[in-house]
C-alpha positions in Angstrom: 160.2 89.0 33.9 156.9 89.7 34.5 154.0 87.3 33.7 151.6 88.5 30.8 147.8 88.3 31.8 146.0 85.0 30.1 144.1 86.0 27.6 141.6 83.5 26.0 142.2 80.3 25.7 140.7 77.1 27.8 140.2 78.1 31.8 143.0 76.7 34.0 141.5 73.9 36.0 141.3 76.2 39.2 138.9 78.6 37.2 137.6 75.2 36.2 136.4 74.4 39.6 135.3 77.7 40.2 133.0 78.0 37.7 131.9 74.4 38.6 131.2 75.8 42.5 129.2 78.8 41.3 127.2 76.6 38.8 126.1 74.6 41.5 125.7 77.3 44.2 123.9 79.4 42.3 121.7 76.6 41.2 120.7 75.9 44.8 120.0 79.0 45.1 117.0 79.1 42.3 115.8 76.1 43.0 115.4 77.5 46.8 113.9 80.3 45.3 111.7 79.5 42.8 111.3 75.8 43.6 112.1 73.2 41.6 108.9 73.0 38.5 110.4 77.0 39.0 113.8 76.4 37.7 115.2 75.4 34.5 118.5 74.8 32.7 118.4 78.1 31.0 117.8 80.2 34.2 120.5 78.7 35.9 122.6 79.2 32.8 121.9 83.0 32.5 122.7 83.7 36.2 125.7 82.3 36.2 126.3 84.1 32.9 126.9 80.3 31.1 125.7 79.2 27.6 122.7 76.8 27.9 125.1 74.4 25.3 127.4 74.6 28.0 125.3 73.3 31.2 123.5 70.9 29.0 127.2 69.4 28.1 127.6 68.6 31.5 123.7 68.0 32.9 121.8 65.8 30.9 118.4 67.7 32.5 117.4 69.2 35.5 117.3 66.6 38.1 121.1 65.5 37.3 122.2 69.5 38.1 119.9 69.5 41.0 121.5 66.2 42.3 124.9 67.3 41.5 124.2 70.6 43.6 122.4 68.4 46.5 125.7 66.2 46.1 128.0 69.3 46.3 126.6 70.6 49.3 126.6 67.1 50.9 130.5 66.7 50.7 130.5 70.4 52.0 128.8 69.4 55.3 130.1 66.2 56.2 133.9 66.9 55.1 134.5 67.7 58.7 133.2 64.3 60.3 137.2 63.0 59.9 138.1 65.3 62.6 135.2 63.5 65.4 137.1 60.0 64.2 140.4 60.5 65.4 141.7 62.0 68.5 141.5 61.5 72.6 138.1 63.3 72.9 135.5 61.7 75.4 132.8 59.9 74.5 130.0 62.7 75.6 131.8 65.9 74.1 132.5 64.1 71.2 128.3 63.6 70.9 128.0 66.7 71.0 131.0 68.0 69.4 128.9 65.7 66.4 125.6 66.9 67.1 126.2 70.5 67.1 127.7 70.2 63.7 124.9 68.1 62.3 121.9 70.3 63.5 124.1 73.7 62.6 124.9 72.1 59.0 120.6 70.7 58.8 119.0 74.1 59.5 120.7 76.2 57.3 118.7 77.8 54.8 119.7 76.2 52.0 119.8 72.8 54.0 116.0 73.4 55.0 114.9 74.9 51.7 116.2 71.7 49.9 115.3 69.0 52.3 111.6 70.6 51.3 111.9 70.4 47.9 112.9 67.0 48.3 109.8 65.8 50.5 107.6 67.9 47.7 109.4 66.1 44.8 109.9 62.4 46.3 106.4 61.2 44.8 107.5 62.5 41.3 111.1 62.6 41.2 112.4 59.3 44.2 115.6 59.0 42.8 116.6 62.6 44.2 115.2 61.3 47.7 116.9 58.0 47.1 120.9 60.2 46.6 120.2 62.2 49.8 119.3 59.3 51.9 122.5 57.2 50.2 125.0 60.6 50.5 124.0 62.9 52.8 121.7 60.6 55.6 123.5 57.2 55.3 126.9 58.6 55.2 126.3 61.0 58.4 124.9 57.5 60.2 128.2 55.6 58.9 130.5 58.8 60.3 128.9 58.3 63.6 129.2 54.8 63.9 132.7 55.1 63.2 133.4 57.6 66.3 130.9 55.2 68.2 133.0 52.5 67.4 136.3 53.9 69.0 134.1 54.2 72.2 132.7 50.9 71.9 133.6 49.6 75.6 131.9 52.7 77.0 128.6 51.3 75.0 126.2 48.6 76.1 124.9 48.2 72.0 126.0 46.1 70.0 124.6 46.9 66.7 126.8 50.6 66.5 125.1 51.0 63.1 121.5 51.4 64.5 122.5 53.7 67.6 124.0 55.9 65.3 120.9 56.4 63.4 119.0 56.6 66.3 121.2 59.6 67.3 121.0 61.3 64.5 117.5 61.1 64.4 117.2 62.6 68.1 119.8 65.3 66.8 118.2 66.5 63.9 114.7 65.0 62.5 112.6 67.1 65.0 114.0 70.1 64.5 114.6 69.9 60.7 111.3 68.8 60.4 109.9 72.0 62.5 112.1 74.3 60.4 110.6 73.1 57.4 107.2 73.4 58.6 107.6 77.4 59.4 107.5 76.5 63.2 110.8 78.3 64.1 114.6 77.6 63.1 115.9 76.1 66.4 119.5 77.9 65.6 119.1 79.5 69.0 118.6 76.8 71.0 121.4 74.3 69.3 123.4 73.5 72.6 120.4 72.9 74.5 118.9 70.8 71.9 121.9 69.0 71.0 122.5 68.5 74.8 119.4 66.9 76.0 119.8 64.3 72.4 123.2 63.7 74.3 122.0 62.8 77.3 119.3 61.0 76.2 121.1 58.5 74.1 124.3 57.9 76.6 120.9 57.1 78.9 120.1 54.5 76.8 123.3 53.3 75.5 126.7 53.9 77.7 127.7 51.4 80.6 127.4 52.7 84.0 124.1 54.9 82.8 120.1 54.9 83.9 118.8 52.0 81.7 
């Protein structure tokens, strides 16, 4: 017998968490867009083709949907990181293995248009600096020290949590930063860039390595 097309009614909770996804996505891209004094509930809400009763039910404001899409596309990017904890991989591909993913996933568009918005809003609005340091920053930092950790005889640190901030910071920060400034997006130069952070670091850090 065949099944009769759903008509009406309450979405399933797949169409749910569609409509959740494109909420959010296409509120990053607005707030990328028109930045973030730009944007507002109801412009969001007609793009996505949403009553504004309907957004509001589940963002009290602006800054909760703007930290619920900066939160979104946090789990996005660092899903993969379980894949870099488990497995026979050496210590230096899986550095770079890491890094390549980190700087691909922090100069992204949307990744550089937000981390702007954030440095332009921090003064007025900290506690959307405050989640992306405790989601996005802190939890790449505790994903790297947890692949460091499983390669911890081949390190001369102790403190695992500080080396993999340090690495991150050589990874990403310059190059983020320069992307956000105008000065060029780095995409075509990830290997090299992710390389030379590599070498650096095992420099600095692995047994048997310049000191």
């Amino acid at each position: 017998m065949k099944r009769r097309p759903r008509r009406g009614g309450r979405p399933t909770a797949a169409e749910g968490r569609r409509r959740q996804q494109r909420l959010l996505d296409t509120a990053i891209a607005l707030f990328m867009s028109r930045g973030f004094d730009g944007t507002s509930i109801e412009a969001v809400a007609e793009a996505v083709s949403m009553s504004k009763r309907t957004v509001y039910a589940r963002y009290r404001d602006k800054n909760e949907l703007f930290g619920a899409a900066l939160r979104a596309l946090i789990d996005r990017s660092l899903a993969p990181f379980n894949q870099f904890q488990t497995g026979p991989r050496p210590l230096r591909p899986t550095l770079m293995a890491i890094g390549r993913h980190l700087l691909s996933v922090a100069l992204t568009p949307q990744s550089v248009g937000l981390y702007r918005i954030l440095v332009a809003e921090a003064e007025r609005h900290p506690e959307l600096a405050r989640l992306a340091h405790a989601e996005g920053r802190q939890q790449a930092i505790r994903g790297i020290e947890a692949a460091l950790r499983r390669h911890a005889g081949e390190l001369r640190v102790r403190d695992l949590g500080a080396a993999a901030e340090q690495f991150l910071s050589l990874v990403v920060d310059s190059s983020l930063r320069g992307a956000a400034l105008g000065l060029g997006s780095g995409t075509a130069d990830i290997d090299r860039t992710v390389g030379a952070a590599v070498d650096l670091f095992l420099d600095g850090a692995a047994t048997g390595r310049r000191g």
